[in-house]
N, C-alpha and C positions, 0 to 999 in steps of 0.2 A: 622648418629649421634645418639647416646645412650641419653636416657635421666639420668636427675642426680636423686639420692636418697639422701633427707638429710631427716637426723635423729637429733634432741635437745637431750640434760639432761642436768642435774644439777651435781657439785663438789662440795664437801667440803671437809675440811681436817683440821690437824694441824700445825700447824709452830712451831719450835724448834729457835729461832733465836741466835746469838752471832756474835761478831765483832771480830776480828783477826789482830794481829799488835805491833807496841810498846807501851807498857805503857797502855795494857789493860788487865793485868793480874787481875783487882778488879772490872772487869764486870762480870758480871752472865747473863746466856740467859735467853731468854724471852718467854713463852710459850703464842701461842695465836693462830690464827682462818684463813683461806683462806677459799674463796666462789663465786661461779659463776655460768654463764652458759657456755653449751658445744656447741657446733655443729659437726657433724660428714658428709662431702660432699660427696658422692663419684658418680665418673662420667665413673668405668666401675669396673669390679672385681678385678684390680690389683692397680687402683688407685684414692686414695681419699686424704683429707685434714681436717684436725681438729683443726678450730678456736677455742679461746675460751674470755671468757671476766671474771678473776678475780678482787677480790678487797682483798688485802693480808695486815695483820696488823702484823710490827713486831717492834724487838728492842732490847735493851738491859736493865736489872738493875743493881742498884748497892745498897749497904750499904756501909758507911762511920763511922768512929769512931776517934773523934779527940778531946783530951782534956776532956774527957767525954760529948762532944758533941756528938749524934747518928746521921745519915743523912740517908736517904735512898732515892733514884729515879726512874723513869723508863724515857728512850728514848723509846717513839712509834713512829713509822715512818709509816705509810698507801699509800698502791700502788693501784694504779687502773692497772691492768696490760690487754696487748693484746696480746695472743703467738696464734700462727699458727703450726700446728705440722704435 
């Protein structure tokens, strides 16, 4: 039996986000932030496993123009995510 090697870090990165569909033509994407940790397992030289634990903030905006009314919004939606890789 091999012993295992694990290895942590940290990710970060950016999210580009947008939604796709009918009647989404007047959303604009969302620029914003993903962040976690890593682990990296491995239990021989040909085979390992890469948990990880994000927390990813995304969405959509918009502006609106009606009647010389202005509107503007953001949809943020926040994942706590768990992928295995």
């Amino acid at each position: 039996m091999n012993a295992q090697e694990v290895t942590f870090g940290a990710k970060a990165g950016l999210n580009i986000s947008s939604w796709a569909g009918d009647n989404t033509e007047d959303l604009d994407s969302r620029t914003s932030f993903h962040l976690g940790a890593t682990a990296e397992i491995s239990s021989n030289d040909v085979f390992s496993v890469q948990p990880e634990l994000l927390f990813s903030s995304q969405g959509v905006k918009a502006e609106f123009s009606d009647s010389g009314l202005d509107t503007s919004f953001s949809l943020v939606i926040n994942y706590i995510q768990i992928l295995n890789h």
